[in-house]
C-alpha positions in Angstrom: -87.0 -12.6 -300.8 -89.1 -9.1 -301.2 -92.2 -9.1 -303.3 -91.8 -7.2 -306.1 -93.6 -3.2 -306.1 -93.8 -1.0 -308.5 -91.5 1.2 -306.3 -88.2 -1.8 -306.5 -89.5 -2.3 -310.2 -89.0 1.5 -311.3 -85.7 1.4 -309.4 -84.1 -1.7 -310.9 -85.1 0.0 -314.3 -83.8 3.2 -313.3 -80.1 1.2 -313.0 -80.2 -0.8 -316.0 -81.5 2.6 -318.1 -78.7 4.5 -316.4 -76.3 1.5 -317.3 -73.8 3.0 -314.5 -73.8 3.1 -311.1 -75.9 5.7 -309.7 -76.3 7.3 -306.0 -79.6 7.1 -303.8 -80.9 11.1 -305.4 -80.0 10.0 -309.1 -82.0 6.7 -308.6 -85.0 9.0 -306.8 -84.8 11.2 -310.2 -84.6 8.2 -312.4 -87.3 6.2 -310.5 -89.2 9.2 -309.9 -90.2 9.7 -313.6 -92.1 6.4 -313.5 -93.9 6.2 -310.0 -94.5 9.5 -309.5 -94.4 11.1 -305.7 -91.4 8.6 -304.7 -89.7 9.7 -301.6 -86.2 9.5 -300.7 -87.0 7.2 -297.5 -88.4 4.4 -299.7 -85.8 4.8 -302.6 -83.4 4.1 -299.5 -85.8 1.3 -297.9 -85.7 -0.5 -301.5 -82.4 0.1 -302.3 -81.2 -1.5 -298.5 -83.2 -4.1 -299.3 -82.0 -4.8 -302.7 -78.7 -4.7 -302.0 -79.2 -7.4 -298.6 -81.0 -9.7 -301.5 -78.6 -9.5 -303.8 -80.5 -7.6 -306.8 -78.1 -4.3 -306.0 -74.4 -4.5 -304.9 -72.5 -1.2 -303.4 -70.0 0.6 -305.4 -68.1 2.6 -302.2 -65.3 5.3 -303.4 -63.7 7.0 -300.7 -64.9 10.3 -298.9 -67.9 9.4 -301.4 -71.8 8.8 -300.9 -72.2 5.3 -301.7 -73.4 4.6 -305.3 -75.8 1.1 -306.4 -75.2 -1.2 -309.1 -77.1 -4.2 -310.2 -75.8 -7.3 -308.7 -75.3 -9.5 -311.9 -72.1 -8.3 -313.3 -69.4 -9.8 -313.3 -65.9 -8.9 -311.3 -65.4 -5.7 -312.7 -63.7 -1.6 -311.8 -64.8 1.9 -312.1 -64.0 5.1 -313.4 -64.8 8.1 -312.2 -65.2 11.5 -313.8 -63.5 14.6 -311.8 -65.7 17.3 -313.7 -69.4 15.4 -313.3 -68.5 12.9 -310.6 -70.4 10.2 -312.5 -69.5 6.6 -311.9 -69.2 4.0 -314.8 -68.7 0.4 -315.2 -64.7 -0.6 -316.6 -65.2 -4.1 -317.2 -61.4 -5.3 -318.2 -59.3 -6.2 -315.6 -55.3 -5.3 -315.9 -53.6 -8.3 -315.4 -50.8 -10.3 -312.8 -51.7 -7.8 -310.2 -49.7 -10.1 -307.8 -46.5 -8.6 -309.1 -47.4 -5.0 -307.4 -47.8 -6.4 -303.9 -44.4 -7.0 -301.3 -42.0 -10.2 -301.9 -44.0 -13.5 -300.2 -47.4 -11.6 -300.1 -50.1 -13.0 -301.6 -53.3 -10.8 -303.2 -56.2 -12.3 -302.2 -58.7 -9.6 -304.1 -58.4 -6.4 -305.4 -60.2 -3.0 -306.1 -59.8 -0.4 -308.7 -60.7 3.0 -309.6 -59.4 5.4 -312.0 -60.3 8.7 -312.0 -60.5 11.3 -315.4 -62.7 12.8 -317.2 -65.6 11.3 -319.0 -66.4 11.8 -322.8 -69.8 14.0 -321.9 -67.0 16.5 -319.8 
């Protein structure tokens, strides 16, 4: 486990202010406001390290930049906005997914993401 700094500090604050998941230059901005000259390398650094100890889980869209989320929710899906390209939390779950997949299949996990446009757009 990482000792806590005031650098992982102003980052896990930075995600629970945002209340969304963020990319690595939105946490920098976010972060940035509380320790001031934080680099990009060492939002990275924490946010690698985070994310190996559990604190911060990935939120990975396709032919996107990955975003970080804290790692204390629950199962949960996203939605993204086409205008901003924000990311936020959906945290219902449709149900009896199993019925979508093949005859004798059996769905093990699943991911979603739908895509829109947020109430700010």
């Amino acid at each position: 486990m990482e000792r806590a700094t005031r650098q992982r500090s102003a980052i896990k604050d930075a995600l629970q202010t945002a209340g969304r998941p963020l990319l690595a230059q939105e946490v920098l901005e976010l972060a940035g406001n509380t320790v001031p000259n934080l680099g990009i390398a060492t939002v990275y650094r924490n946010l690698k390290a985070m994310v190996e100890d559990g604190a911060l889980r990935l939120v990975v869209l396709p032919g996107e930049n990955p975003r970080f989320e804290l790692g204390n929710h629950g199962h949960h899906h996203h939605f993204q906005c086409k205008h901003c390209q924000k990311v936020f939390d959906i945290h219902s779950c449709p149900s009896d997914l199993a019925m979508l997949a093949p005859k004798g299949f059996k769905v093990e996990d699943h991911d979603l993401t739908l895509y829109g446009r947020c109430k700010d757009c």
